[in-house]
Structures are given as C-alpha cells and as structure tokens.
N, C-alpha and C positions, 0 to 999 in steps of 0.2 A: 255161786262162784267162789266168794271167799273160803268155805269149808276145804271144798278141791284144790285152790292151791295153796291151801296151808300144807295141807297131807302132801301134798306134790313137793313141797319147799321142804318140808320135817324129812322127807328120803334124802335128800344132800346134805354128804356129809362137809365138815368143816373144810378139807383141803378144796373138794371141790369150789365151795364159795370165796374162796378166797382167787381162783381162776381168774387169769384177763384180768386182774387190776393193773391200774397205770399211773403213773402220777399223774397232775396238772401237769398242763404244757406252761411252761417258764421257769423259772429260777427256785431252785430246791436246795437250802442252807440249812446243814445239822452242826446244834451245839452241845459242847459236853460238859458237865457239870463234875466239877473236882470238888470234893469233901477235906473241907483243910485241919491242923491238926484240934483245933478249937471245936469240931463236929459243926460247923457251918458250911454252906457252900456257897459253891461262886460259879461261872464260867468261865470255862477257858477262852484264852487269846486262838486257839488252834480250833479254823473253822472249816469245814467240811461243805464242799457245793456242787452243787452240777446244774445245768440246762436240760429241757429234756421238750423233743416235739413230736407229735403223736405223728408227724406224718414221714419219718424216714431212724429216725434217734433210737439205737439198741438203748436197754436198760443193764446199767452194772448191778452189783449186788445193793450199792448205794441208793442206787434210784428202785431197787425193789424194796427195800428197805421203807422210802418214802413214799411207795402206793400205798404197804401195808398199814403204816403210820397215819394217811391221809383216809384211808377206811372206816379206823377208829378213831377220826380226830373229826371227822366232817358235819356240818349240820344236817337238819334233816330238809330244810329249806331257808328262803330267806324270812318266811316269819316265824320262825323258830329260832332264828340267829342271837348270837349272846352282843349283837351290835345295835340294837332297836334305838331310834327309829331308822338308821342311815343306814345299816345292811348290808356294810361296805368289809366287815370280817367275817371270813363263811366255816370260819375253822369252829370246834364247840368243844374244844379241849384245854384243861392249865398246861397242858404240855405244846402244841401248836399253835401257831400265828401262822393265817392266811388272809391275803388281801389282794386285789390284783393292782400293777403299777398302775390300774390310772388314779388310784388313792395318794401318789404321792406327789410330789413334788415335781411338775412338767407334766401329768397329768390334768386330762379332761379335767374328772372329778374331781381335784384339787384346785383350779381352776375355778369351778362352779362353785364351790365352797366359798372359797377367798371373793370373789366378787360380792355372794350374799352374805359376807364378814363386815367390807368395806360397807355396802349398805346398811349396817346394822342390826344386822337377822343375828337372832343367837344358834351359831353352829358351830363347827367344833369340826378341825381337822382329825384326821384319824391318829394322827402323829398324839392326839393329845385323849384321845378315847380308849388307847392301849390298856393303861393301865385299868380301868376301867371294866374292860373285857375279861383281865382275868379274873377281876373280880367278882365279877357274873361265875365264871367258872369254876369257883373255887369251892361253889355250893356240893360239887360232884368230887368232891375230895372223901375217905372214909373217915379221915380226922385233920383237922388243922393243926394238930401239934406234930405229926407226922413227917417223917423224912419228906415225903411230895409233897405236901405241903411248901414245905422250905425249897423242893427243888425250883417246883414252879414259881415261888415269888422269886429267885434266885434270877431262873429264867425273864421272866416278868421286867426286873431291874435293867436287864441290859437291851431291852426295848420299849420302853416306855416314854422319850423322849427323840427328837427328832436328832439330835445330835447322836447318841448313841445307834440309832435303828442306821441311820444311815452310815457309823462306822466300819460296824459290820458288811452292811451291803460294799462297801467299798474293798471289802477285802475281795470282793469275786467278780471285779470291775467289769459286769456283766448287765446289771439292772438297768441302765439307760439306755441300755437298745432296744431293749425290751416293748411289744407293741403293749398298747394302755389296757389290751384283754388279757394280757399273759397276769400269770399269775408268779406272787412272791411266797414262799411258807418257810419260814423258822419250825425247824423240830427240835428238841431236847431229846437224846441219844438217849433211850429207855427201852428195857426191854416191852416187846407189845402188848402181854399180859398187864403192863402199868395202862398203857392207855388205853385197853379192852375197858378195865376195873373202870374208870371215870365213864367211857362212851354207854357201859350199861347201864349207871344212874343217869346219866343224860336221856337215853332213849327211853329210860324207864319215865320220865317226866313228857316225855314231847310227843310218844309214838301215837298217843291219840289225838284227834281233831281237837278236842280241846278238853282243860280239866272237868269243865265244869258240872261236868253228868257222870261223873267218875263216881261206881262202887263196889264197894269189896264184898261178896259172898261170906259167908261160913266157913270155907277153907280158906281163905285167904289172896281169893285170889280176883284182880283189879278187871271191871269191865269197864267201859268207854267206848265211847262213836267212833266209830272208823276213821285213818285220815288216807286209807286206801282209794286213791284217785276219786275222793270225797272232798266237797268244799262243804262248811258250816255254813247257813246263811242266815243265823241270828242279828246281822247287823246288814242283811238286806231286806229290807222290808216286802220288796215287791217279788223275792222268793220264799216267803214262807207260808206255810199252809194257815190260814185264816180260820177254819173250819174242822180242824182235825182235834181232837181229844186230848192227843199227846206231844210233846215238845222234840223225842224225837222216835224215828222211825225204827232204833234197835240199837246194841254194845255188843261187843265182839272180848272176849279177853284180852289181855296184854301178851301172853304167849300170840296168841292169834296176831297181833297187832306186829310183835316184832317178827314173824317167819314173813308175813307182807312188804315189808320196811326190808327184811333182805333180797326177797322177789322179785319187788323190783327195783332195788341197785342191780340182780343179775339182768335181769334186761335194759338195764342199760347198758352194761356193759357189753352186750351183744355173744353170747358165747353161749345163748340160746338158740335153736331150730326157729325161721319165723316164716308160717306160723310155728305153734309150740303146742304138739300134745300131749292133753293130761288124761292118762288113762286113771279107769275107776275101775270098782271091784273087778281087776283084771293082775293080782301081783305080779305076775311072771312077765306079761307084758311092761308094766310098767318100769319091772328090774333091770332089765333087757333094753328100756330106751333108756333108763338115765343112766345105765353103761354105757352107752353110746354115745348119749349128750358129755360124758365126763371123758370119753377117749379123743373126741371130735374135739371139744373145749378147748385141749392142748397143742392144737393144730393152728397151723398159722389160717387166717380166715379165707385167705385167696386157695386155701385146697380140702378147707371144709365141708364134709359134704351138707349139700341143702337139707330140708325138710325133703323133699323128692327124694335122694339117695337113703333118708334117715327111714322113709315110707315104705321103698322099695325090700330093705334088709328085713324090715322086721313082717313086711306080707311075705317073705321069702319063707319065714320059717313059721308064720300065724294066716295063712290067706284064706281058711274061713272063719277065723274069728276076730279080724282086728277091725274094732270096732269097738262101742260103747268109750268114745272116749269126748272130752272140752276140748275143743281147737282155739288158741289163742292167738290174735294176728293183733303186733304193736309195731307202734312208730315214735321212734325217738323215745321211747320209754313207755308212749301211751297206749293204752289197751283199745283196741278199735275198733274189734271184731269178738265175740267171746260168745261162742256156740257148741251145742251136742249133736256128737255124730254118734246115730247107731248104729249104721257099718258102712263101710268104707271100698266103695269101689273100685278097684285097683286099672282092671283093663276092661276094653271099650270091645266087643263084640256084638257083628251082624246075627241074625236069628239063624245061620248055622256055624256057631261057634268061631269063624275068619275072624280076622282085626277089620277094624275100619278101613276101607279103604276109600284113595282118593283118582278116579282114574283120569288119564289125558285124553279128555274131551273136545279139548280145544285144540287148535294149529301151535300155541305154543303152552309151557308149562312142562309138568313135570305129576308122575304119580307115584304115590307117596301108602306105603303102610302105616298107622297108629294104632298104633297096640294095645297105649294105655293112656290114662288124660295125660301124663306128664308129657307124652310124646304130643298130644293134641294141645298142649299150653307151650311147645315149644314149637313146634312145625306148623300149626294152623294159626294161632292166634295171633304172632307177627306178622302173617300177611293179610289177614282182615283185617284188623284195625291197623292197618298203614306203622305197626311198629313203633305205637303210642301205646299200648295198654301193655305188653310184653315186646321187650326190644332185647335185642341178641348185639351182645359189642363184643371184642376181643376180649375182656375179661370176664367176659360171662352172662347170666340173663339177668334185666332188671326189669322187676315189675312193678306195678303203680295200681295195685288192689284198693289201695286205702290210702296210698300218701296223696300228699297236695296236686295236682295237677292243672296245667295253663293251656289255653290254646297255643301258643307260640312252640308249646313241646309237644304237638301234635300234630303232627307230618307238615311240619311250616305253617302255625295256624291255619289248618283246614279246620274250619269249626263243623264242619258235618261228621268228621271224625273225631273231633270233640266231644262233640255231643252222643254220641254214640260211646265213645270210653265213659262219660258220667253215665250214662242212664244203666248200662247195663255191665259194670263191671264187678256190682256187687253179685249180681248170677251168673256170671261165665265164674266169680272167686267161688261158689255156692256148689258150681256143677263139677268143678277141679278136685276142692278140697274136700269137700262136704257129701260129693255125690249126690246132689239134688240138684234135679233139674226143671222143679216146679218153674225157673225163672226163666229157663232160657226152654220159651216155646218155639211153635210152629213159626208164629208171629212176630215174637224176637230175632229169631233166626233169620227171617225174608227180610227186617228193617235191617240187620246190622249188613248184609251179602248185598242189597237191593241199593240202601241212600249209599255204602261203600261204592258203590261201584260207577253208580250214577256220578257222585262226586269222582272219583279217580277219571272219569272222560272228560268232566269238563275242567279238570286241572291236568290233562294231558300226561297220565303215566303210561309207562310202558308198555305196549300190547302184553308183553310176558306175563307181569304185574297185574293187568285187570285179564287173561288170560287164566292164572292159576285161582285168581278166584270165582271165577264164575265153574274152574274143575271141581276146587270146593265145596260152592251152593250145589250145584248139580247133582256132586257126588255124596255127598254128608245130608241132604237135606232129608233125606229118610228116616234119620236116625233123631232128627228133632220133631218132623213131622209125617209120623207112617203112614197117615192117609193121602201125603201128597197135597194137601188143599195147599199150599202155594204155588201151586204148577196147573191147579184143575184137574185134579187127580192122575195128573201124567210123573211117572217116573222116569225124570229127564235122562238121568244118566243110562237110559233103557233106548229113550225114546230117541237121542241123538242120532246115534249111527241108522237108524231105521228113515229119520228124516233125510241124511244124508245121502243114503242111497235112495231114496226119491226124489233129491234134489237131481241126482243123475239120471234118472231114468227121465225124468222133465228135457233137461239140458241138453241129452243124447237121442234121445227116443221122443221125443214129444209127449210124455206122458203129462197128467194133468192132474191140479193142487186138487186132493179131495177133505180136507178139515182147514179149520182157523190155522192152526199149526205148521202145517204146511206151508200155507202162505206167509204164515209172519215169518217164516225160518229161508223162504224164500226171498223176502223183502231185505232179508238182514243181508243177503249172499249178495242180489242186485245192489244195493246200497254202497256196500265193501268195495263194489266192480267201478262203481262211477267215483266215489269219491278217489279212487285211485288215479284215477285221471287228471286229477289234479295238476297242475304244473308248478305249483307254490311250492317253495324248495320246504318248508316244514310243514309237512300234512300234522297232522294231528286230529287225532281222534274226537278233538269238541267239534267238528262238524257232524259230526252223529248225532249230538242234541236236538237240531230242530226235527227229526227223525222219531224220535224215542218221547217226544211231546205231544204227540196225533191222538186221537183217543180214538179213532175212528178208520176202519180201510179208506174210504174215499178220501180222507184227507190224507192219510198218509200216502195214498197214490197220487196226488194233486203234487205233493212234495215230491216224490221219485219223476215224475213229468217234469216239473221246473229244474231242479237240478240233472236230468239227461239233457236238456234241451240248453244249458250251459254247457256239457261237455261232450253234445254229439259230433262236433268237428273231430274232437280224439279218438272215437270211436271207428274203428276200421269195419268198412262193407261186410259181411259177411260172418261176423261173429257167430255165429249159430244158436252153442251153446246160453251166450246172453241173451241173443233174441228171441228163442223160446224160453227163456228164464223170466224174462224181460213184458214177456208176451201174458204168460202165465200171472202174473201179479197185479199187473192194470188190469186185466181181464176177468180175474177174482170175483166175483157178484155175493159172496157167501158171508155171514155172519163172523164180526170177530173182534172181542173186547180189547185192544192194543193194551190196555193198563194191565191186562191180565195175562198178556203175551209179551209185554216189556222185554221177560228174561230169553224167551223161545227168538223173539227178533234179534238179541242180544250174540245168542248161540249162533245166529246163522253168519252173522257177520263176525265174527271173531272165527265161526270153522274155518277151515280148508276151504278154499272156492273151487268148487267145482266147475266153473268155468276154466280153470286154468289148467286143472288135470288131461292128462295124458292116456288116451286109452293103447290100447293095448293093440290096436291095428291101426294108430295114427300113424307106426312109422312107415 
C-alpha cells in the first residue's frame, strides 16, 4: 500500500496540495516585525485579525494567508508537539503560536490547571510555557545568528507573559466569546518560503514513528518505521512480538515518509473522491483521474461530483480497461478500506444484454430500470435496508459503508435492520465498488429481502414500502441466485402472473389448487380478504404474523378457520369468488413447507385480490 500512494501523492503537483486549505475555526492575529535603524527588530503596535468559521465564513486574502501559514506552521500530532507533557501548543513553528481559548484565562483547561496549582502539583499555565516553546523551536532555525533568528525571539518577546499575550488579544476584543474549542494563532507576517524552510527540518525530525531505528544508506539517504497510520508499541508490553527475531517489522525512506505526511493532510482535508482510486501501471488512466481530482478540487463540495460521476467519465472513455487499480475508502482521515480491483464493472446486465430490471408484481410499487450498480446503490438499496445503509436527503446520498453506525439511525431503532446494515454492508460496499460479489450470495440476498420484510409487517410500514420490496426480491433474485434455490427453483417473477390467473380460474371457474404454490399463493389472497374485514379503524398489516409463523398447511388452515369464524357475520351470502377460494385452501390435502413458501404466501396477499376483480360480463 505504501509504495502506491507514495507514486500517487509524487503525481500532485504543489498548487494542487496546497487545495481546500482552511484556517482553524477561531481567532487569527498577524504581527509585523519592523527592522529599526540599530538592525534589530521589534513588533509593531499595528495588528492584523480576523474570526473565521468553517460553517458559513468566506476567506479574505488574510485568512488565506493564514491556512497557508497554519500548513507550514502545524504539528504532526500531539506527541510530536514542541508542548510536552501538556500538549496544550499545536503550532511547531518560531514563527506561530497556536493554542485554543480553553488555555486561557476563563477557560476549562486553565481552570484544571490552577486547582492542581493550588494543590501543589507542579504545573505551569501556558501563559508561562511560551517562552519555552519557542525555544524548542528554534532547533529548526538554519542559524541562530540569523535575521529569523532575531525575528522570531522578537516575535517570542511580545507573548511570553500573560500581560502582554493578552494585550494584544485585546486589540481584537473578539477572544472571550470565543467557545473553549475555538482556537487562537499569532502569525509573524513572513513570506511562506520562511516557514516552509523551518517546517522541512521539523518534518525532517518527526516524520518517523520514532528516531530510534533511524539509518542512513550510502547515498544518503534516512530510513525509519513508518508513522503512516502506524503506532510504535515499544512501551506496550502486551503488543509486542515475544518471539520474532527482529525488533521491527520494516523502514520506509524519508521521501516516502513525507509524500504520506502530505497524503494524508489531503484526506483530511476532503478534496479527495471517497472512496479514492489509485491506479497502477496504467499512466493515461491515472493522468486523466488526477485531472479530474484537481478540476473537481476547486469546486465547491455541494456540486462535486462523487467517486460515481468521477467512475462514470473515466469508463466513458476506458470501459474495457478500467481496472487494475487500489480503491481507498477513509473516515475522518482514517483509512478503513484499502483493496485491489482488477476490473471494474460498470453496468448490471440480464444474460441478453437488458439492464436489470425490476417489474410491478405487486398491487402497489413501481418498476424500475438499473443499468448500472450506481443506479442499484441509489434505487434499490434505500428501500431494502429501510434507508439506514444509503439514505437519499435533499442534499444528496449519504452512505454509512464504514462510518460508525447506531441502531437509533436505523429506521427508528429497528435492530433487525440494524443488524442486517452490520453484517452485510461490507459486501453490498464489495459488489458496488469492487465488483465482487463473492459476498453477497443466494443466501445473503433471501436474509437481507426475507428478515427486511418480516420486520417491516410487524412494525407496520406501508403496503407501498413492503410492496416494492418484495418487486425487488422477486424481481432481482435471479441475478444473486440463478438457480432460484430461494424460491425452490421457481422464478417468481415468471411464476406470479401465472399464479394469478389461477387464482381466477379457482375464484371464477371452480378450478382446483394443483402444487404447494398454488395454495400458499392462495392462502395469502384468502387471508388479505378476511383480514379486511376488520372493523378496527387501523388495520395494519402485523395481523399477518400469526399467519406467516405456521410451519405446517393444517395449521395454517386451523388459523384461516378461527379468524373467518371472527369475521363471518361481515361476510355477505353469496360471495362466490371467496367461497371457492375459501373452499380450495381448507380443502388442500397436498404437501407444503410454509418456511419455504413464506415469500409465495407473501405474494398472494400483497397481489391484486382477485376476489374483488371485475370480469368482463359482470356488468
């Protein structure tokens, strides 16, 4: 993995990485250093500031200024910080000072300090660790006799005591309203080039996991342990290998080290496709997407287009060879998916060449073409999993492949569709992105269509709702599983309308149930009839449960008996059509697994009732 996106991070060029930076959200004060005629410096009285919040706040020149400044001025974490042990400065430059307000004065953390003062703990406001800090920093100076040198003690002098830090602040009578996360940075007005020069011997010391296995080649040039989404665990006992030979598992260069260290500030900063492919021995391909990634970059994110629009262009002009590439899927910066794709399936076709199709089988729903999986991550997958694992809102789709996920975000804590987003949303991400569909089997397919559906009756959703997915399972189940074994080798969506017109020729004609199918498809139609009888002003389809729980004809005919024999006063004389329906089904003698007809019982009561059809010489 490392190799790949080193080469992938060494194709962007500088303007691009410098893309989407932002300041910190809070208070942003630049000071200028004046050269008096003595050749000493000093600061100026004339202070420069802005506010800035990531959730609505344009950026002047000033506050671009100060992303770029906070780029090359930032740590690499907090145990890297030139603040140890308190961790409480994140800035790692003699030119910047960052800290956020709850460091000061009315802050939390100032606060927590001063009480383990007053106890007698030795600690140390940050008011009084400034100075301190830059003196950590000043290791990354090229000479201490040096103009920067002097800028930054310059600098240094006019915040290193709590009297002066907070003079300053007061010129931008801003900082106390500030919440105790917002942050504060002091810059020194320098051209970026000064604080590249300091942040490169900074990263040159820090960018490995740690010094200690650090060595230089024949050329020259420094290897060390990774600190690429790598922890050390030399100081955890109960991770380290007890038995292995050597201390550690491999070193990477320091070029290598920092193209990673830029990699990923660019995913944080989100101005990457997610996921994000990295193609291999494929240049044209690869040229071609990080044109893309660097046109798209500059686009505001709300009209970006996804990884799907970013897929779409480049199979437009590669759609037999795009493929052979890393697919990388991160969160919040963290890498959480990082797999090879050898080609890449774009659209979804029957064995003569058609789209997917989804037909309306049922009395209600809707049928639907998919083309291609993005159309099948967009159109199908919302309505199976209840619009927990891909959900469609005014702004757009969000999906939950890899982030955190709760039952209470899952169609009102239903945990059956909970459960069903965990188990398998690592193969429905596999069969999308990756085009493998090793995961999502025969088997997969009937649990996610099957416990969905079951659940949607006994939480009462909408016939429409549990209608369109049973068009769905019916209509797609061929495409997961071509033998049909979750039907008993029946091809439902074949075998509906065929059932249907012998439900009428039963209803009309007296004709008679000749397979399992028949009757459970019959069962489902009688069932639909009486419980509509109902006189409960909210029917609701969980009276179907004790129905759909029989494992056996005779008992599911024992339950059609009791509940007719609560709703035969509603039943008018002469019904016909039900009564040879009705006649048909008690009368049944014939073999038939109900656990294995669940879906075909299912079908008959959600169809059209043909008890209520209208023939053609009724009037």
């Amino acid at each position: 993995m490392i190799r790949e996106l080193v080469e992938f991070t060494e194709q962007l060029d500088v303007a691009f990485k410098q893309t989407g930076l932002r300041p910190k959200d809070g208070l942003h004060v630049v000071l200028t250093a004046v050269k008096d005629e003595d050749g000493t410096y000093r600061i100026s009285e004339d202070v420069e500031w802005r506010t800035y919040s990531r959730k609505g706040d344009e950026m002047d020149q000033l506050l671009k200024n100060c992303a770029a400044w906070t780029k090359a001025a930032w740590m690499i974490g907090t145990n890297k910080c030139m603040d140890l042990p308190q961790k409480a400065i994140h800035s790692a430059s003699p030119y910047c000072l960052a800290f956020k307000r709850t460091a000061l004065e009315g802050g939390a953390a100032y606060r927590k300090i001063q009480t383990a003062i007053t106890a007698g703990k030795q600690k140390e406001q940050l008011y009084h660790r400034v100075g301190t800090y830059f003196g950590h920093t000043w290791q990354y100076l090229p000479d201490q006799e040096s103009d920067h040198y002097q800028l930054s003690e310059a600098f240094c002098q006019v915040l290193n005591t709590s009297e002066k830090l907070h003079q300053l602040l007061s010129h931008t009578g801003a900082w106390e309203a500030l919440s105790d996360d917002s942050y504060i940075v002091f810059y020194l007005d320098l051209p970026l080039e000064i604080y590249r020069a300091a942040h490169n011997l900074y990263l040159q010391n820090k960018l490995f996991n740690t010094a200690d296995f650090n060595e230089d080649d024949e050329r020259g040039n420094t290897w060390g342990t990774s600190d690429f989404f790598n922890s050390f665990d030399s100081k955890k006992p109960f991770l380290l290998h007890r038995t292995a030979t050597f201390q550690i598992p491999g070193r990477i260069k320091a070029h290598e080290a920092r193209q990673l260290y830029e990699f990923g500030d660019l995913l944080n900063r989100k101005i990457l496709p997610n996921p994000l492919p990295v193609f291999i021995l494929q240049e044209e391909l690869l040229e071609q997407a990080i044109t893309i990634f660097k046109r798209e970059a500059l686009l505001d994110a709300s009209v970006r287009k996804s990884y799907a629009g970013i897929i779409e262009e480049l199979y437009d002009k590669h759609p037999e060879d795009l493929g052979n590439y890393y697919l990388l899927y991160y969160v919040k910066g963290i890498i959480r998916d990082f797999d090879f794709v050898s080609r890449f399936r774009y659209h979804l076709r029957a064995p003569d060449g058609s789209p997917w199709r989804v037909q309306q089988l049922m009395k209600f729903g809707e049928a639907l073409s998919i083309d291609h999986v993005f159309e099948f991550q967009r159109q199908i997958l919302p309505v199976i999993l209840n619009n927990s694992l891909v959900r469609l809102t005014k702004k757009g789709m969000v999906v939950k492949y890899f982030e955190d996920i709760e039952p209470k975000h899952c169609d009102d804590n239903n945990v059956v569709i909970y459960g069903l987003v965990r188990k398998y949303r690592q193969a429905i991400y596999d069969f999308i992105y990756k085009s493998r569909g090793s995961g999502l089997t025969a088997t997969a397919f009937r649990d996610i269509m099957s416990s969905g559906i079951r659940s949607d009756i006994n939480r009462d959703k909408t016939p429409f709702h549990i209608c369109q997915k049973l068009n769905i399972w019916f209509s797609l189940n061929g495409y997961f599983d071509p033998d049909h074994s979750n039907f008993n080798g029946i091809n439902m969506s074949e075998t509906i309308p065929q059932l249907m017109e012998k439900m009428r020729q039963v209803a009309n004609d007296g004709a008679h149930f000749e397979t399992p199918e028949a009757f459970a498809f019959g069962a489902g139609q009688v069932i639909y009839f009486l419980l509509r009888q109902s006189k409960t002003e909210n029917k609701t389809h969980a009276l179907l449960e004790p129905f759909t729980q029989k494992t056996n004809p005779d008992m599911l005919k024992q339950e059609i008996a009791r509940v007719f024999d609560r709703y035969k006063q509603e039943i008018s004389f002469g019904q016909g059509r039900f009564e040879r329906l009705m006649r048909e089904v008690l009368g049944y003698s014939g073999p038939a697994d109900l656990r294995k007809l669940f879906p075909v019982l299912l079908a008959g009561y959600f169809s059209e009732p043909v008890i209520f059809e209208q023939r053609t010489n009724d009037q």
